[in-house]
C-alpha positions in Angstrom: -2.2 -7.0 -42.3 1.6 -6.0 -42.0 3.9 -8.5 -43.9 7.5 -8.8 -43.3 8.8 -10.3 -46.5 12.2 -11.9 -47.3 14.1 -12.1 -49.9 17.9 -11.4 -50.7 17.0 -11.1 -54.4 14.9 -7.6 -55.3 15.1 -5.2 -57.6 17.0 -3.6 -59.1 18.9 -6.8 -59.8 17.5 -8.9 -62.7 16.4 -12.1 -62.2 13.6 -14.5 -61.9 13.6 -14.6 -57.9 13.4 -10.7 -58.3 11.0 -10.4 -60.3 8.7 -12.7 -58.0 9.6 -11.1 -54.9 8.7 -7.4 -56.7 5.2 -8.4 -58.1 4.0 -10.2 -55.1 5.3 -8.0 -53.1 3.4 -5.0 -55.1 0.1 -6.9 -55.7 0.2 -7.7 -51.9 0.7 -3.9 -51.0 -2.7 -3.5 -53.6 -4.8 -6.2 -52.2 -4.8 -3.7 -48.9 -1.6 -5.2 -46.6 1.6 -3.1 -45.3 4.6 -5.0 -46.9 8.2 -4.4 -45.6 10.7 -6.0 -47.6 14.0 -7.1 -45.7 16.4 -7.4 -48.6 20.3 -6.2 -49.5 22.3 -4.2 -51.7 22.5 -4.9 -55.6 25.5 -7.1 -55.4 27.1 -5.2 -58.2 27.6 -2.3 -55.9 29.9 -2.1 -53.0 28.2 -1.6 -49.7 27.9 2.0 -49.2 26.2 1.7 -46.0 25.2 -1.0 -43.3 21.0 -0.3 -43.9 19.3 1.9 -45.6 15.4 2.6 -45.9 13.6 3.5 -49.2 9.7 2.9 -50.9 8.8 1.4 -53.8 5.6 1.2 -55.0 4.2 1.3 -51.6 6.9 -0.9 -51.0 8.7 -0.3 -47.4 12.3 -2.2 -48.7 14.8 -2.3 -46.1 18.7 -2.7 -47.3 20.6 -4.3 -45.4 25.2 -4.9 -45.5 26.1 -8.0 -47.2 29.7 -8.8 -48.5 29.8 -9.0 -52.2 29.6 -12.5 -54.2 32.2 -12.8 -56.6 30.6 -15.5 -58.1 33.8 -17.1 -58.6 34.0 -19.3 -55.6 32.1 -21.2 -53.1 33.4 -19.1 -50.2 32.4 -16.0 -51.6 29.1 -16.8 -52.2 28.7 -18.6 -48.5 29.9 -15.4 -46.9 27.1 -13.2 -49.1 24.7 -15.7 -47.6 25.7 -15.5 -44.5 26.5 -11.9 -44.2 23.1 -11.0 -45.4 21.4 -13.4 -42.5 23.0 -11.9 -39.5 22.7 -8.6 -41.0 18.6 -9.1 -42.2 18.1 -10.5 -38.8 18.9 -6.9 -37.0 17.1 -5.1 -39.8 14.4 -6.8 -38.9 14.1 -6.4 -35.1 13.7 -2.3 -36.6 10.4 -2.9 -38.3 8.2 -2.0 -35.6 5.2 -4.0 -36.2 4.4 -7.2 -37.9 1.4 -10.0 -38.2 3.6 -12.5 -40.5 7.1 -13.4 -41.2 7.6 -14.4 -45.0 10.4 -15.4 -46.4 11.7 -16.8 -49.7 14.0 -19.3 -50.8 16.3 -20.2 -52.1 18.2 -19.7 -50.7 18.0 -21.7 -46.9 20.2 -18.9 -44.8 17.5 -15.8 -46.1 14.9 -18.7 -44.7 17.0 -19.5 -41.3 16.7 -15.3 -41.0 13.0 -15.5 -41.4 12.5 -18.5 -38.7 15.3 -16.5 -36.1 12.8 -13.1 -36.4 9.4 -14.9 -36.1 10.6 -16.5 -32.9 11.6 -13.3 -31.9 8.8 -11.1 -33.1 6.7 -14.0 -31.9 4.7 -14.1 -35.2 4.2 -16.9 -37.8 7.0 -18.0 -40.4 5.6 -19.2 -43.7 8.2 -20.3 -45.8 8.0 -20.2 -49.6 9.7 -22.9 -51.2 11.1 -21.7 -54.8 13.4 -24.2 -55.5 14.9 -27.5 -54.0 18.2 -25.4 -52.8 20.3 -28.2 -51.4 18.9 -31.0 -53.9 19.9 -28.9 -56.7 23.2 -27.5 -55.0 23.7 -31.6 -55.1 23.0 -32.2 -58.9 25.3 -29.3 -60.1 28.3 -30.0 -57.6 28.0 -26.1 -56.8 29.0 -27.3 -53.0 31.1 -30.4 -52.7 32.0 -30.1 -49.4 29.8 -33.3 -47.5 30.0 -31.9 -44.3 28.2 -29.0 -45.6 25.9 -30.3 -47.4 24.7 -32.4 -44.6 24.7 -29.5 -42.7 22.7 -27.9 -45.4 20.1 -30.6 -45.3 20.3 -30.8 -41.6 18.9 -27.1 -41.5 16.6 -27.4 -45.0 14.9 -30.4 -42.7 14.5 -28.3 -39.7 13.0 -25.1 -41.7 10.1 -27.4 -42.8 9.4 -28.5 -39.6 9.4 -25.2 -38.4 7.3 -23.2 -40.6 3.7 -22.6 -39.6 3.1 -23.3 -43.2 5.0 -23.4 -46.7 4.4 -21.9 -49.8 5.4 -24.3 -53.3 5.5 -22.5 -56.2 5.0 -26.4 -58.0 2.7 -29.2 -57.5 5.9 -31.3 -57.9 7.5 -29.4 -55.1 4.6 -30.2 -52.7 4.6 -34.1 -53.1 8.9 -33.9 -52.6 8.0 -32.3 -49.5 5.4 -34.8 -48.3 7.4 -37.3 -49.4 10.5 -36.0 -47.0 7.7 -36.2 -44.3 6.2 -32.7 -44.4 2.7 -32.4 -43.4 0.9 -31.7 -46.4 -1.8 -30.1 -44.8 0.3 -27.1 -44.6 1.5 -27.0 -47.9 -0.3 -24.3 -50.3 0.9 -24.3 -54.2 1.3 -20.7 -55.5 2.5 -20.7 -58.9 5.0 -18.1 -60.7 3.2 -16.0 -62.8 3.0 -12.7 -64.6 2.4 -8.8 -64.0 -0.6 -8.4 -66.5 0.5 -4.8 -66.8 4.1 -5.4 -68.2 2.3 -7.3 -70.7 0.1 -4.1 -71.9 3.2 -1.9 -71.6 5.3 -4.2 -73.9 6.6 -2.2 -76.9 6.5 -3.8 -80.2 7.1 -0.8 -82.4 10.9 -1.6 -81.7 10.5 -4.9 -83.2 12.0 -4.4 -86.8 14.3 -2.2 -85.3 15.9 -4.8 -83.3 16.0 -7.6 -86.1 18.0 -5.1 -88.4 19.9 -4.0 -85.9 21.4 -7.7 -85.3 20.4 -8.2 -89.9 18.1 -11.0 -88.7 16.5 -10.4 -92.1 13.9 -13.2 -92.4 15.3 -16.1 -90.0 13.2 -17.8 -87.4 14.6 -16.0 -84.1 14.9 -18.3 -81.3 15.5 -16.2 -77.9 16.7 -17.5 -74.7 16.6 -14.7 -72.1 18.0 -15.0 -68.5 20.6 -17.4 -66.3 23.4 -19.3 -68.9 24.2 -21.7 -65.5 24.6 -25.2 -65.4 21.6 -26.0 -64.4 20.1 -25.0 -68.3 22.4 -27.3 -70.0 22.4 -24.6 -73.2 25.6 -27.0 -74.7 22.3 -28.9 -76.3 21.2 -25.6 -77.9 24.6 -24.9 -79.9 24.5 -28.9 -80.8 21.4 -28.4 -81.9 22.5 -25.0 -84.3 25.4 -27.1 -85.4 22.6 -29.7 -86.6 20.6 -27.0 -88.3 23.7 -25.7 -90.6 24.6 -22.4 -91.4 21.4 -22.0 -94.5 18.4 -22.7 -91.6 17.2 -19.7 -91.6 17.4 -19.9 -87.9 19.1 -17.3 -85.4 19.3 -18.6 -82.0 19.4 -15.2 -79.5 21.2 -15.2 -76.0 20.7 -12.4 -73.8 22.0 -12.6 -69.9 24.6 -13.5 -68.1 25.8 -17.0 -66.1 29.0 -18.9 -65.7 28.3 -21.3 -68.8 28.2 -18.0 -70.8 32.0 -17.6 -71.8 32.2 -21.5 -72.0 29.5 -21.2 -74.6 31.2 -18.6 -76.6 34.2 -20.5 -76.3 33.0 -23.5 -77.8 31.1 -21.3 -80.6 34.2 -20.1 -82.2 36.0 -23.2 -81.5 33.4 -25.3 -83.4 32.6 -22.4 -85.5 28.9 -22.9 -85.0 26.8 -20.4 -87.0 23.7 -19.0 -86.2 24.0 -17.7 -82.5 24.0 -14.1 -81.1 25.1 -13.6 -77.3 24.1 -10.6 -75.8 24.8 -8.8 -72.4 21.7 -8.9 -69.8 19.1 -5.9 -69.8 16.3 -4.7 -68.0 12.9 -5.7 -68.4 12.4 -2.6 -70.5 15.0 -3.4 -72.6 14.1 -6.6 -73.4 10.8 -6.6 -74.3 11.5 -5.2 -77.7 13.4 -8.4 -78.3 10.8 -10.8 -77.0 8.7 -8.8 -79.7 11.8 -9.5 -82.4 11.6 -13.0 -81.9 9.3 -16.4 -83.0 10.1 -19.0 -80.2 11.3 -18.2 -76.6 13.1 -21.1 -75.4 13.3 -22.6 -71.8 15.4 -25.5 -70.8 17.3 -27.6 -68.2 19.0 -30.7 -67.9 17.2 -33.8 -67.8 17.1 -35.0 -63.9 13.7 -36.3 -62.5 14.1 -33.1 -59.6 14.0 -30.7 -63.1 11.3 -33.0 -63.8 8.4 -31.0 -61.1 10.5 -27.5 -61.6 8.2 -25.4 -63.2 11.1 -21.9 -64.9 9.6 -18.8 -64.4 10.8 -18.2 -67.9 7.8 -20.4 -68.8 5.8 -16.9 -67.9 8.4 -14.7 -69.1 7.9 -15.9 -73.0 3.9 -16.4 -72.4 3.5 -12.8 -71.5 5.1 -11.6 -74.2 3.0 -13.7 -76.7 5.7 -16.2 -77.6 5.0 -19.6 -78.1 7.3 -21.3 -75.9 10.4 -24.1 -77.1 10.4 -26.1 -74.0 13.2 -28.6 -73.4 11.8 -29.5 -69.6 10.1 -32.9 -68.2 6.9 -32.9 -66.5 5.0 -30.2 -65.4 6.7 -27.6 -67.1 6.0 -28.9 -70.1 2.3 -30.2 -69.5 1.4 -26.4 -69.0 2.9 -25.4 -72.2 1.1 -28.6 -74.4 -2.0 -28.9 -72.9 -2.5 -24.9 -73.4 -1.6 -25.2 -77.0 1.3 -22.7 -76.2 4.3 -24.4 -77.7 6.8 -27.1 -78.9 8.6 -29.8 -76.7 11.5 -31.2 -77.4 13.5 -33.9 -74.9 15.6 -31.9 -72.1 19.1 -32.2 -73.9 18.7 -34.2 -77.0 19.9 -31.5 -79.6 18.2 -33.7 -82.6 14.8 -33.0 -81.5 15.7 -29.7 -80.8 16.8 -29.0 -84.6 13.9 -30.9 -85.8 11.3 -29.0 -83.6 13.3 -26.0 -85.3 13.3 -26.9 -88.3 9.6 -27.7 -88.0 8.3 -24.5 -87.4 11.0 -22.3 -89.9 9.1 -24.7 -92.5 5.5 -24.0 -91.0 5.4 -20.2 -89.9 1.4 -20.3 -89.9 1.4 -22.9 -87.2 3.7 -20.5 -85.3 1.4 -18.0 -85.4 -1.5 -20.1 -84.9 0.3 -20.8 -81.1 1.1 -17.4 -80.6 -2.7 -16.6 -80.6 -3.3 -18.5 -78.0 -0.4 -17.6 -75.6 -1.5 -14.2 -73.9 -5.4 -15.2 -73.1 -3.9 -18.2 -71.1 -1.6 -16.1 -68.7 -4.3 -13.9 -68.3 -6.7 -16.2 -67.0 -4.2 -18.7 -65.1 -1.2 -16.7 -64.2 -2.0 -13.5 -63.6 0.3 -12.5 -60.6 -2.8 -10.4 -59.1 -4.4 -13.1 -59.1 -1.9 -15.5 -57.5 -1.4 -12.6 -54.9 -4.8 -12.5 -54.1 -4.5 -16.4 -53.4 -1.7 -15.8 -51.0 -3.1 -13.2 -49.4 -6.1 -15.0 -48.2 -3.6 -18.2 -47.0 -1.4 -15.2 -45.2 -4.9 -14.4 -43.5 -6.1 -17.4 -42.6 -2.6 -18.7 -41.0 -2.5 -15.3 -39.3 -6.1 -16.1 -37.9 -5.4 -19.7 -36.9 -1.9 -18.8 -34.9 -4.2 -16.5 -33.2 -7.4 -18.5 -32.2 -4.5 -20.9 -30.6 
């Protein structure tokens, strides 16, 4: 079967929605199917051409001219959505032969593209459904223009009614559709997951390497790796370290990027809170050795009920690298991480439970390793991104079959 998949977020850029769109993209291309990726340029390089062509792990990606997001206004970012829709939509009409149109969001304009080319390819559009774009644009007042955002829901509505079938990526996500009137019966849950092979290819060699490097000595390393945004609400973390007190014998780890990051290190020094290394974003490579330095990996978000049946990929991240998993998340998030025995919980944004979860496990090490042994045998049985490619292979297949026994 030849796929046409979506996504403005690829590789090389770092990121969740990267990562997802790589692996299922690659797994796809090994469960026997021709994948063309319609995607753009890194958005820390200037455009140096409108399209380009390239493969990847049997990969067909195809590049496409988008103007650069500053990520310092709303306007900048709207016109690297837009720019990469009209210009994805022509890339598109190049690939000469397709039996699906799939295409990720967030974010709604890569998902508009997806819709325009299966109308005009004549093929089926299955939409995967990462996150609730416009409910969450809502919550963090990234748009607070109403007219848009009605606009934006206007279309978000119209895409679900469209698509010959959605993908969720949580259970949650499935019943918020229903509940907005979507026919469930073509709604299919695909969870995140991991790429089994990164997890064999993880170096841990580098391990004391990295904890002298940053004279960790013998603290408790708590690592939060990825997006510093609002949506995390890390404030509660450095509340929490402020709690804790400079004799722990805790280090709380931050490696990525986000537009909370400088407020963070801003309020830091301000408060002189101790215990708290920031560090720039790396590669996957890069990083491992620092999931290998640490004891806890920690994932958290505000406390909304719509974080409530979000499921972070970071969830994954941590598991596959063995870490048991500090989890500051309602709901389902958090039920996958308890009832598999493969971490702590501590209420989204109350910074006293998240000391005394801390403190907890600087005082009981054992038990720390006791949930660490448990972590990596339970992504490889339930999240194996093969696996989960394999599922949405067979739904790709049977959609395909259906639009043509109409």
């Amino acid at each position: 079967m030849k796929i046409l998949y979506l996504s403005q977020h690829f590789p090389p850029e770092i990121g969740a929605a990267q990562g997802r769109a790589y692996d299922m993209a690659k797994n796809l291309v090994k469960e026997g199917h021709e994948v063309t990726v319609l995607t753009t340029f890194p958005n820390h390089e200037r455009n140096r051409s409108l399209f380009k062509e390239e493969t990847k792990e049997g990969i067909q990606v195809r590049r496409s001219f988008r103007f650069q997001d500053t990520k310092k206004s709303s306007k900048a970012r709207l016109a690297n959505y837009f720019s990469f829709m009209f210009s994805s939509i022509i890339s598109g009409l190049f690939v000469r032969k397709t039996d699906a149109v799939y295409a990720s969001s967030p974010h709604l304009f890569t998902a508009a593209s997806g819709y325009v080319l299966s109308r005009l390819l004549r093929k089926p559009f299955i939409l995967e459904v990462r996150d609730l774009w416009v409910d969450f644009a809502t919550i963090l007042s990234q748009f607070s223009n109403p007219l848009l955002l009605k606009w934006a829901r206007k279309l978000e509505n119209f895409l679900y009614q469209k698509a010959d079938h959605i993908i969720t990526v949580t259970y949650g996500y499935k019943e918020h559709l229903i509940k907005q009137g979507v026919d469930g019966r073509k709604i299919d849950v695909v969870t995140n997951g991991v790429d089994i092979e990164d997890i064999q290819s993880a170096a841990s060699e580098e391990k004391e390497e990295i904890r002298k490097k940053h004279e960790l000595g013998n603290d408790l390393v708590v690592l939060y790796a990825g997006n510093m945004g609002a949506a995390q609400g890390l404030d509660v973390v450095l509340d929490a370290a402020n709690i804790l007190g400079p004799e722990a014998g805790v280090t709380f780890c931050f490696i990525g990027e986000g537009v909370e990051k400088d407020p963070l290190k801003a309020k830091a020094d301000f408060e002189h809170i101790p215990n708290l290394l920031f560090l720039d974003s790396m590669n996957k490579e890069e990083l491992m050795p620092y999931y290998q330095a640490a004891d806890l990996c920690l994932v958290t978000l505000k406390n909304h009920p719509l974080f409530h049946i979000t499921i972070p990929s970071k969830v994954f991240d941590c598991m596959a690298a063995g870490k048991p998993v500090l989890i500051g998340v309602g709901g389902e998030a958090t039920d996958i991480v308890l009832e598999n025995e493969a971490g702590i919980a501590f209420e989204p944004g109350n910074a006293e439970e998240l000391a005394e979860a801390v403190n907890k496990a600087v005082k009981n090490r054992e038990w720390i390793k006791e949930l660490e042994s448990n972590v990596s045998e339970v992504v490889k049985q339930k999240y194996n991104r093969r696996t989960l490619a394999r599922k949405l292979s067979g739904i790709l297949e049977n959609v395909v079959k259906g639009e043509k026994n109409d």
